[in-house]
Every structure is written in structure tokens, then in C-alpha cells.
N, CA, C and O of each residue as an XYZ file, in Angstrom:
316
protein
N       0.844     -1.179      0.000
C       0.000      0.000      0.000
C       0.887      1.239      0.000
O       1.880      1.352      0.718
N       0.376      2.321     -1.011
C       1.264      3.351     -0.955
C       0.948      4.763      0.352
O      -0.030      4.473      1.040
N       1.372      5.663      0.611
C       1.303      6.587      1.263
C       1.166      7.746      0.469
O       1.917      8.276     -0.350
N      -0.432      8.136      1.070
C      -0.864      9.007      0.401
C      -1.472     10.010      1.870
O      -1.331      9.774      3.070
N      -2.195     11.206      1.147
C      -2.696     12.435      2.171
C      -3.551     11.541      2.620
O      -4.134     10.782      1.846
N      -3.706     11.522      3.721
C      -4.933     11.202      4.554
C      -4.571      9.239      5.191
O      -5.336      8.513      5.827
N      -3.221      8.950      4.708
C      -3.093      7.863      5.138
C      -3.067      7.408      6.581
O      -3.571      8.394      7.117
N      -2.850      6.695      7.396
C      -3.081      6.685      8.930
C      -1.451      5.550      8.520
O      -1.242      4.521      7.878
N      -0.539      6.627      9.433
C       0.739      5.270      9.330
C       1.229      4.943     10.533
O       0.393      5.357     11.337
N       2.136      4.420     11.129
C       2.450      3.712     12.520
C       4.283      4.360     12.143
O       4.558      4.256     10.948
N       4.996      4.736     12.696
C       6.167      5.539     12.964
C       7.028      4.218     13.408
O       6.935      3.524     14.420
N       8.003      4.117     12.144
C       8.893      2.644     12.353
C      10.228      2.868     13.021
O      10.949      1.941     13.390
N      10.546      4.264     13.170
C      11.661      4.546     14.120
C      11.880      6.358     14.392
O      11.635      7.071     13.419
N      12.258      6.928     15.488
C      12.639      7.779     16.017
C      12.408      7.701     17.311
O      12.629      6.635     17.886
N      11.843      8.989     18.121
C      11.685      9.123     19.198
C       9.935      9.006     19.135
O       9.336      8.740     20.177
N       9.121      9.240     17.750
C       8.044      8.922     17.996
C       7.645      7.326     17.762
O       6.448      7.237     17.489
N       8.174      6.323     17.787
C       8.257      4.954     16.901
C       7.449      4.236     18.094
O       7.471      4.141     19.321
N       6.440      3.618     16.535
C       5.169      2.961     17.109
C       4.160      3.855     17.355
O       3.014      3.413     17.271
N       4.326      5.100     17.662
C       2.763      6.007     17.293
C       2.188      5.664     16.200
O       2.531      4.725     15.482
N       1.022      6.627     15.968
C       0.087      6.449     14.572
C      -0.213      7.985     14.894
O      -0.387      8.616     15.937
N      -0.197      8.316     13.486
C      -0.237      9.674     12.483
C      -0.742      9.376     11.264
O      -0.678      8.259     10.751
N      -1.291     10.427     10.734
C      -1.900     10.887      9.782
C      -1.132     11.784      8.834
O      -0.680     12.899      9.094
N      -1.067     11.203      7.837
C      -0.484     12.028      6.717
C      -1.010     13.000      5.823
O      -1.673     12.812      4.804
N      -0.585     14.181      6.397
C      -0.953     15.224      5.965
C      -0.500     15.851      4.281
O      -1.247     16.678      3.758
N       0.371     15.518      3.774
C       1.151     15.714      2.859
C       2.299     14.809      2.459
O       3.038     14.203      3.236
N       2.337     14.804      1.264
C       3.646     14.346      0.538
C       4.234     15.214     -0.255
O       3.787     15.760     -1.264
N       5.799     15.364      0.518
C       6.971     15.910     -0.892
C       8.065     15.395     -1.021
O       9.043     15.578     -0.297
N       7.978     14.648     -2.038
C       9.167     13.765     -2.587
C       9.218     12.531     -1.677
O       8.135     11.959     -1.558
N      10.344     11.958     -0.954
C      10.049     11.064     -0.308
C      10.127     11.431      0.862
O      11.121     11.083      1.500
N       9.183     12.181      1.448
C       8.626     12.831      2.835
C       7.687     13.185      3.037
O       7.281     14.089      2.307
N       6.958     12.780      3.935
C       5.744     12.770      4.577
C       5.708     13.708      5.878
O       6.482     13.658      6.834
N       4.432     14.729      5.648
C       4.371     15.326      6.993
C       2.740     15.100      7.656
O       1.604     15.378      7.273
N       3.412     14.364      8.994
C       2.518     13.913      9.902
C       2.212     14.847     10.677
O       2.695     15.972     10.806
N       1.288     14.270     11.250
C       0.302     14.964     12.837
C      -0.176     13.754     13.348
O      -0.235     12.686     12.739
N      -0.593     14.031     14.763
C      -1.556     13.323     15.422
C      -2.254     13.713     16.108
O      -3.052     13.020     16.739
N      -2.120     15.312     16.204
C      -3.146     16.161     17.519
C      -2.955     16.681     18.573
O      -3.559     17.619     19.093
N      -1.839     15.909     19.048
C      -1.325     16.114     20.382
C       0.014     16.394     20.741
O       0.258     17.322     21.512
N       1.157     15.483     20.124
C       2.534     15.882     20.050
C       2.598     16.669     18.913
O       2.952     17.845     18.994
N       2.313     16.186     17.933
C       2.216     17.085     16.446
C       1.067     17.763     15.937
O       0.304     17.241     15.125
N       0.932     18.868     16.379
C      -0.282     19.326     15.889
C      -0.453     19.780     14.115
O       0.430     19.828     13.258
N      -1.765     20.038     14.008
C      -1.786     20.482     12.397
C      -0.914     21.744     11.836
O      -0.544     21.910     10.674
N      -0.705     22.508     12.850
C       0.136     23.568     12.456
C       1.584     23.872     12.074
O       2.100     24.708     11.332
N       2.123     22.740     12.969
C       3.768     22.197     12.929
C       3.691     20.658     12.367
O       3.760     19.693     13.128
N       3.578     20.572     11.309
C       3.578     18.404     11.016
C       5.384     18.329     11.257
O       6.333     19.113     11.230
N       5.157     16.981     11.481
C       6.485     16.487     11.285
C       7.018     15.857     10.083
O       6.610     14.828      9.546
N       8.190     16.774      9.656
C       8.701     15.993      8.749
C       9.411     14.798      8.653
O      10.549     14.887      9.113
N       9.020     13.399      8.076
C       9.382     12.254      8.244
C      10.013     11.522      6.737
O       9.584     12.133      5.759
N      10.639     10.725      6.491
C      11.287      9.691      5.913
C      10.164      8.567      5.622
O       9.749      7.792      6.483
N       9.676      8.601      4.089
C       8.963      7.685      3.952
C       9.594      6.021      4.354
O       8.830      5.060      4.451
N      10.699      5.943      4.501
C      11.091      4.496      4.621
C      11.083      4.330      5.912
O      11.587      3.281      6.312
N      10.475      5.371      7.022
C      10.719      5.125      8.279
C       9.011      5.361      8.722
O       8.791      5.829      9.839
N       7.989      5.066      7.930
C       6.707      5.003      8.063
C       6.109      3.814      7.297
O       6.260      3.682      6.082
N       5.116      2.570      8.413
C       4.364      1.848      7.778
C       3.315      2.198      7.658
O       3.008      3.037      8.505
N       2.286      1.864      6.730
C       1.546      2.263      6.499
C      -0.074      1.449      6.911
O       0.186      0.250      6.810
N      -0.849      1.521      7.120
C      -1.983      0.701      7.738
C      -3.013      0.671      6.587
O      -2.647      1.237      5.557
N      -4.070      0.184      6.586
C      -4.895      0.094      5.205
C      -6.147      1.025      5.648
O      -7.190      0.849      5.019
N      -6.135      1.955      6.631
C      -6.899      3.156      6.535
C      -6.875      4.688      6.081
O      -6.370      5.525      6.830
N      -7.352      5.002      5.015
C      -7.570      6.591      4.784
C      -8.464      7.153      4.567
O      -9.472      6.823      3.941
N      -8.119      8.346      5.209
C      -9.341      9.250      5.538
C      -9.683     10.307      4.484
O      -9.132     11.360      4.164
N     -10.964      9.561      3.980
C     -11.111     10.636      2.443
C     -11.670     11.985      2.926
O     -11.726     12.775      1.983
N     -12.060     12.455      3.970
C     -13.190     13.852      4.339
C     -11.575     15.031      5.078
O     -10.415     14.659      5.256
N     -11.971     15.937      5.242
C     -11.031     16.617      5.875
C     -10.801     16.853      7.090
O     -11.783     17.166      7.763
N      -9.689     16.796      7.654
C      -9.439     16.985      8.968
C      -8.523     18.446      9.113
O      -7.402     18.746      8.702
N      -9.595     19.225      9.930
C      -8.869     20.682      9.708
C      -8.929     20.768     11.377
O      -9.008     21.967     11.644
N      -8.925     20.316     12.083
C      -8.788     20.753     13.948
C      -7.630     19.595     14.445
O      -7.100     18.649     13.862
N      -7.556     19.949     15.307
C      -6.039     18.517     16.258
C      -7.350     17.978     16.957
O      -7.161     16.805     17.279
N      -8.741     18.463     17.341
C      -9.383     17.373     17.801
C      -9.980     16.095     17.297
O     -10.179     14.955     17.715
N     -10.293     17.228     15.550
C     -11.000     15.677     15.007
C      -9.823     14.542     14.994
O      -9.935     13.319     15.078
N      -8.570     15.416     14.853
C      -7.449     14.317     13.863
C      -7.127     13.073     15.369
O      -6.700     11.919     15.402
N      -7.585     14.034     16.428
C      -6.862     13.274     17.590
C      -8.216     11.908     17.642
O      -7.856     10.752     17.864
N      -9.849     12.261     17.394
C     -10.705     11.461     17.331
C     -10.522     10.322     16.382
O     -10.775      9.145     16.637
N      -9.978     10.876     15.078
C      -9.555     10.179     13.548
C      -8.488      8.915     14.423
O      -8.620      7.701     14.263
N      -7.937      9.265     14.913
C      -6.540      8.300     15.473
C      -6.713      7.297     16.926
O      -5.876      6.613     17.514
N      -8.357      7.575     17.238
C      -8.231      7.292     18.372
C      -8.214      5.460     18.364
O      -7.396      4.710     18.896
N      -9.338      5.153     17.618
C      -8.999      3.741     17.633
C      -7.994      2.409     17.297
O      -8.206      1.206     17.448
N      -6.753      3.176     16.752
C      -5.241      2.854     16.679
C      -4.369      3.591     17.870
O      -3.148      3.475     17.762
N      -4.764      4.173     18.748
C      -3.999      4.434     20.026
C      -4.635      3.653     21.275
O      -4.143      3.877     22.381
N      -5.431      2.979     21.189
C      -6.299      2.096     22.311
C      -7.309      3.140     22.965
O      -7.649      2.905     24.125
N      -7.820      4.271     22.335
C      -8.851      4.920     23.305
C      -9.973      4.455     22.665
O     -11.091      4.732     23.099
């Protein structure tokens, strides 16, 4: 599965590794995430597509607040 806007991916290494984020954008081979809470929509993190898996959920509607995105993510963080 490729990584696209709105993908939901799991963070395969840094200091965030093993979270789940939402991909907000692609440029080139970089992805900038959020999740609501460490990364909000305003600051994404810029990430290394080879250091993001990807899950088989995306979110076709828009997520414009850190609450929905934090609701969007909740059932891949155990809430």
C-alpha cells in the first residue's frame, strides 16, 4: 500500500516509533505527519517515507482541527 494524504501510518523509528499519524502531505520522499497532540496540524512532522508503515486506513473527508485528527486516530492508540 502506498502513502498518500490522509493515510493513517504507525512511525517505524525515532523518538516517535510505534505512534500512529496521519499524513498530511507528501513531498518527494517525505511525509508530513500529525496526530493532535505531540504534532499538531500547524507544525507536522517531517518524516522519511522508509521510516513510516503504512496501515490500510484513509481518511477521504477533511481533517482541519487537532481534535477531530486526535478522534480520527483514536482507535489505533487504544482509546
Amino acid at each position: 500500500m502506498t502513502i498518500q494524504k490522509g493515510s493513517v501510518v504507525r512511525a517505524l523509528a525515532g523518538r516517535d516509533k510505534d505512534g500512529f499519524f496521519v499524513v498530511l502531505g507528501v513531498e518527494g520522499s517525505y511525509a508530513l505527519i500529525a496526530d493532535g497532540k505531540r504534532r499538531r496540524i500547524q507544525s507536522p512532522k517531517r518524516k522519511k517515507l522508509i521510516h513510516l508503515a503504512p496501515t490500510n486506513t484513509v481518511y477521504q473527508g477533511s481533517i482541519e482541527t487537532n481534535p477531530q485528527l486526535r478522534k480520527a486516530l483514536r482507535e489505533f492508540n487504544g482509546g
